[in-house]
ROPALUM-966241 format. One record per residue (C-alpha): residue number from 1; residue in one letter; chain; y, z, x. Coordinates in steps of 0.05 Angstrom, whole numbers, plus 5000, padded with zeros to 4 digits. Layout:
+------+--------+-------+------+------+------+
: zaro : torvex : rolum :   yy :   zz :   xx :
+------+--------+-------+------+------+------+
:  NUM :      A :     A :    Y :    Z :    X :
...
+------+--------+-------+------+------+------+
END
This chain:
+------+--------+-------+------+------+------+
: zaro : torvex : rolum :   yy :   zz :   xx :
+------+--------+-------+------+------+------+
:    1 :      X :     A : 5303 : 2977 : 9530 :
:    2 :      X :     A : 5239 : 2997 : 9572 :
:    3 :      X :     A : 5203 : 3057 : 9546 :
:    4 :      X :     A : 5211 : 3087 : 9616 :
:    5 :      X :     A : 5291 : 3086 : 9606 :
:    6 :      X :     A : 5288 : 3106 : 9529 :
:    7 :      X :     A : 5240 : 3176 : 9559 :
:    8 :      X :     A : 5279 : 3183 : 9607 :
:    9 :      X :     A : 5342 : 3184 : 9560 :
:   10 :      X :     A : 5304 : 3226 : 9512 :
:   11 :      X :     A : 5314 : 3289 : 9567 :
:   12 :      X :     A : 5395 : 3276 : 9558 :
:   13 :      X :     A : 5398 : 3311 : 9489 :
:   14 :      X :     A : 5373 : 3384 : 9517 :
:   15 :      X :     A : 5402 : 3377 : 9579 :
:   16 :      X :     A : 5468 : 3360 : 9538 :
:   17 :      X :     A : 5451 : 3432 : 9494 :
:   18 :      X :     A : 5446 : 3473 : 9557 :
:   19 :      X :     A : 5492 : 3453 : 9587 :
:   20 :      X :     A : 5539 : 3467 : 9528 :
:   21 :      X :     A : 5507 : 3537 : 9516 :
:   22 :      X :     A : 5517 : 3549 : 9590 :
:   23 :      X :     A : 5592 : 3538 : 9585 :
:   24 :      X :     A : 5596 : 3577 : 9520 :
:   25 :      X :     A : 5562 : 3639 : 9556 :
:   26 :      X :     A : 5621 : 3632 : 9605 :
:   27 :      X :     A : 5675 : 3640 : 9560 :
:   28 :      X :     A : 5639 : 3691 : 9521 :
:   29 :      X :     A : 5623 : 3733 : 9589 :
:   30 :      X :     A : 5694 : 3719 : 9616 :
:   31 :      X :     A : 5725 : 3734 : 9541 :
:   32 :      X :     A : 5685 : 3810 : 9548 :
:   33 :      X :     A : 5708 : 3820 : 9613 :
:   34 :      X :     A : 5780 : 3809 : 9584 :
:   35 :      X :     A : 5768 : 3860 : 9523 :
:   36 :      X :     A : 5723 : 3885 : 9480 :
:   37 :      X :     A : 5689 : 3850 : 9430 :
:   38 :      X :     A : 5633 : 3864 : 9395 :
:   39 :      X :     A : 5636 : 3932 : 9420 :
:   40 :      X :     A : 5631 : 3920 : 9485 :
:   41 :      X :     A : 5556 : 3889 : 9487 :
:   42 :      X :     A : 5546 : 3829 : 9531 :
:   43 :      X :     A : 5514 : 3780 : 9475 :
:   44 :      X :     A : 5537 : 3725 : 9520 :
:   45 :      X :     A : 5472 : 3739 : 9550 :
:   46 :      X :     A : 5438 : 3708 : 9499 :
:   47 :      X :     A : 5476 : 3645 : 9518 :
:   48 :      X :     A : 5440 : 3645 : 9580 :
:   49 :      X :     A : 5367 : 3655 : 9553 :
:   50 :      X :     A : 5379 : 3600 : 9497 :
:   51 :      X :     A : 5408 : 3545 : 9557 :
:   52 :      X :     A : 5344 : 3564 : 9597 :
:   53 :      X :     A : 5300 : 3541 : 9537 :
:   54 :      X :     A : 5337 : 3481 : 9533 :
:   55 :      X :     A : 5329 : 3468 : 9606 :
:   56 :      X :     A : 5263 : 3482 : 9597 :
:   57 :      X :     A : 5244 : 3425 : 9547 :
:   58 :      X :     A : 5297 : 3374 : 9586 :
:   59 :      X :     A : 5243 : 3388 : 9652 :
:   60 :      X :     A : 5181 : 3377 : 9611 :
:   61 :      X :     A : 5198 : 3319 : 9580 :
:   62 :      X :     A : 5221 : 3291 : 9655 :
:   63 :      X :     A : 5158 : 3318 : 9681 :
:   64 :      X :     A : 5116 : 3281 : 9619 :
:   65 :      X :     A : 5153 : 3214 : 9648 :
:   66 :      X :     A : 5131 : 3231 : 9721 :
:   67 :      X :     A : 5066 : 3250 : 9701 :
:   68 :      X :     A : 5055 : 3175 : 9694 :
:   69 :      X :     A : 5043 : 3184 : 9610 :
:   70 :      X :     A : 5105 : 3157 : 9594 :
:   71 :      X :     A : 5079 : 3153 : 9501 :
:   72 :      X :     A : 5074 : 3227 : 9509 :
:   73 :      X :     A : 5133 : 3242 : 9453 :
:   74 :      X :     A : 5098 : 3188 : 9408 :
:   75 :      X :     A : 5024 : 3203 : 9418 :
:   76 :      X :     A : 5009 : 3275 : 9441 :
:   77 :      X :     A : 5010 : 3320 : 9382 :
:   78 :      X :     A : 4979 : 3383 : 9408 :
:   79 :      X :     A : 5014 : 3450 : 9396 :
:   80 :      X :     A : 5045 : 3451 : 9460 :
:   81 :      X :     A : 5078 : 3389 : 9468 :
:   82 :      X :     A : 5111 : 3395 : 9398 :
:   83 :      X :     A : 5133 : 3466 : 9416 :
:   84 :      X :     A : 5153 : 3438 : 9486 :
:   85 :      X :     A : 5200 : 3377 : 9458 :
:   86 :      X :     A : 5212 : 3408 : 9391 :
:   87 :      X :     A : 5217 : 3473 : 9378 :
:   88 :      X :     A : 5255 : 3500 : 9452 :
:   89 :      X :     A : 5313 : 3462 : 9429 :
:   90 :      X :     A : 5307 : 3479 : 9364 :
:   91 :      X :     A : 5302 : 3552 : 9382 :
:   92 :      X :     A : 5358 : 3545 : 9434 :
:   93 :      X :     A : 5408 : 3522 : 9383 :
:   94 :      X :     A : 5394 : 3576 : 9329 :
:   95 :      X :     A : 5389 : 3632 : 9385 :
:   96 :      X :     A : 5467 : 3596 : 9397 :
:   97 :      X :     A : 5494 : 3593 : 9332 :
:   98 :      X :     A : 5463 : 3655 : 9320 :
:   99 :      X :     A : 5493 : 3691 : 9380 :
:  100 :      X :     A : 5560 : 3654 : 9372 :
:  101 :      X :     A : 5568 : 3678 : 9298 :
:  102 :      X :     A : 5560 : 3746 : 9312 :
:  103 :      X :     A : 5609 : 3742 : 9381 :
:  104 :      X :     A : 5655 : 3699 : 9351 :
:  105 :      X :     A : 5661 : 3721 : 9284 :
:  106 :      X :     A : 5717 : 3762 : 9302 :
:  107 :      X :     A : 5760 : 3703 : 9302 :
:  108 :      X :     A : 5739 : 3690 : 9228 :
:  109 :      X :     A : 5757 : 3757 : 9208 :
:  110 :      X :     A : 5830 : 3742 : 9225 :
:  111 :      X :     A : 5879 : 3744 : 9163 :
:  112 :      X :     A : 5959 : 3732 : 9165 :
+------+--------+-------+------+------+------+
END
Protein backbone atom coordinates (compact mmCIF):
# COMPACT_ATOMS: atom_id res chain seq x y z
CA UNK A 1 0.00 0.00 0.00
CA UNK A 2 1.53 3.49 -0.97
CA UNK A 3 2.37 5.70 1.95
CA UNK A 4 0.18 8.38 0.27
CA UNK A 5 -3.02 5.91 0.67
CA UNK A 6 -1.89 4.55 4.26
CA UNK A 7 -1.78 8.91 5.37
CA UNK A 8 -4.45 9.39 3.81
CA UNK A 9 -6.27 6.45 5.69
CA UNK A 10 -4.63 7.50 8.85
CA UNK A 11 -7.28 10.76 8.85
CA UNK A 12 -10.29 7.95 8.79
CA UNK A 13 -9.84 7.14 12.60
CA UNK A 14 -10.74 10.88 13.90
CA UNK A 15 -12.93 11.61 11.33
CA UNK A 16 -14.64 8.18 12.40
CA UNK A 17 -14.54 9.73 16.41
CA UNK A 18 -16.28 12.93 15.38
CA UNK A 19 -18.37 11.85 13.61
CA UNK A 20 -19.56 9.46 16.35
CA UNK A 21 -19.41 12.24 19.04
CA UNK A 22 -21.36 14.37 16.66
CA UNK A 23 -24.27 11.87 16.57
CA UNK A 24 -24.02 11.25 20.30
CA UNK A 25 -24.47 15.16 20.93
CA UNK A 26 -27.69 14.72 18.90
CA UNK A 27 -29.34 12.30 20.91
CA UNK A 28 -28.09 13.82 24.03
CA UNK A 29 -29.47 17.48 22.80
CA UNK A 30 -32.69 15.84 21.39
CA UNK A 31 -32.94 13.47 24.75
CA UNK A 32 -32.89 17.16 26.91
CA UNK A 33 -35.21 18.68 24.84
CA UNK A 34 -37.50 15.59 25.64
CA UNK A 35 -36.91 15.91 29.60
CA UNK A 36 -34.72 16.72 31.97
CA UNK A 37 -31.73 15.15 32.70
CA UNK A 38 -28.98 16.12 34.44
CA UNK A 39 -30.91 18.93 35.71
CA UNK A 40 -31.62 20.47 32.87
CA UNK A 41 -27.88 21.51 31.72
CA UNK A 42 -27.06 21.00 28.07
CA UNK A 43 -23.77 18.78 28.57
CA UNK A 44 -24.44 17.59 25.08
CA UNK A 45 -22.51 20.60 24.36
CA UNK A 46 -19.53 19.13 25.23
CA UNK A 47 -20.25 16.60 22.46
CA UNK A 48 -19.85 19.24 20.09
CA UNK A 49 -16.46 20.80 21.36
CA UNK A 50 -14.90 17.20 21.72
CA UNK A 51 -16.09 16.25 17.66
CA UNK A 52 -14.50 19.66 16.73
CA UNK A 53 -11.09 18.48 18.20
CA UNK A 54 -11.44 15.43 16.44
CA UNK A 55 -12.12 17.24 13.23
CA UNK A 56 -9.46 19.21 13.98
CA UNK A 57 -6.63 16.49 14.00
CA UNK A 58 -8.56 14.48 10.88
CA UNK A 59 -7.77 18.19 8.81
CA UNK A 60 -4.17 18.36 9.93
CA UNK A 61 -3.20 15.20 9.23
CA UNK A 62 -4.99 15.74 5.51
CA UNK A 63 -3.29 18.97 5.34
CA UNK A 64 0.33 17.22 6.44
CA UNK A 65 -0.46 14.88 3.16
CA UNK A 66 -1.19 18.00 0.97
CA UNK A 67 1.57 19.82 2.27
CA UNK A 68 3.63 17.49 0.06
CA UNK A 69 5.48 15.83 3.54
CA UNK A 70 3.68 12.85 3.30
CA UNK A 71 6.52 10.87 6.66
CA UNK A 72 5.13 13.63 8.78
CA UNK A 73 3.34 11.00 11.44
CA UNK A 74 6.69 8.93 11.34
CA UNK A 75 9.37 11.70 11.39
CA UNK A 76 8.15 15.02 12.89
CA UNK A 77 8.32 14.85 16.55
CA UNK A 78 7.89 18.42 17.60
CA UNK A 79 5.33 19.32 20.33
CA UNK A 80 2.82 20.29 17.94
CA UNK A 81 2.50 17.59 15.66
CA UNK A 82 2.27 15.02 18.53
CA UNK A 83 -0.39 17.20 20.20
CA UNK A 84 -1.92 17.67 16.65
CA UNK A 85 -2.23 13.67 15.75
CA UNK A 86 -2.14 12.55 19.27
CA UNK A 87 -3.39 14.14 21.93
CA UNK A 88 -6.86 16.02 20.04
CA UNK A 89 -8.15 12.64 19.71
CA UNK A 90 -7.07 11.56 22.74
CA UNK A 91 -8.58 14.53 24.42
CA UNK A 92 -11.76 14.24 22.25
CA UNK A 93 -12.51 10.75 23.52
CA UNK A 94 -12.02 11.42 27.28
CA UNK A 95 -13.93 14.85 27.00
CA UNK A 96 -16.72 11.94 25.44
CA UNK A 97 -16.64 9.39 27.81
CA UNK A 98 -16.34 11.88 30.29
CA UNK A 99 -19.39 13.86 29.21
CA UNK A 100 -21.33 10.67 28.37
CA UNK A 101 -20.82 9.19 31.96
CA UNK A 102 -22.08 12.03 33.65
CA UNK A 103 -25.32 12.47 30.96
CA UNK A 104 -25.89 9.01 30.70
CA UNK A 105 -25.37 7.73 33.98
CA UNK A 106 -28.85 8.03 34.68
CA UNK A 107 -29.51 4.99 32.80
CA UNK A 108 -27.00 3.13 35.17
CA UNK A 109 -28.74 4.29 38.11
CA UNK A 110 -31.87 2.30 37.04
CA UNK A 111 -32.82 -0.64 39.47
CA UNK A 112 -36.03 -3.11 39.08
Amino acid sequence: MSSTLTHLLSAAGPLGIGIALLVVGLLSKRMNSMSVIADGKPLYRWYYVAAALAFLSAAARIAGLLSGDVTIESDRTEIVWVLLYHGLPALAVTIGVVGAWRYWSWLLAERD
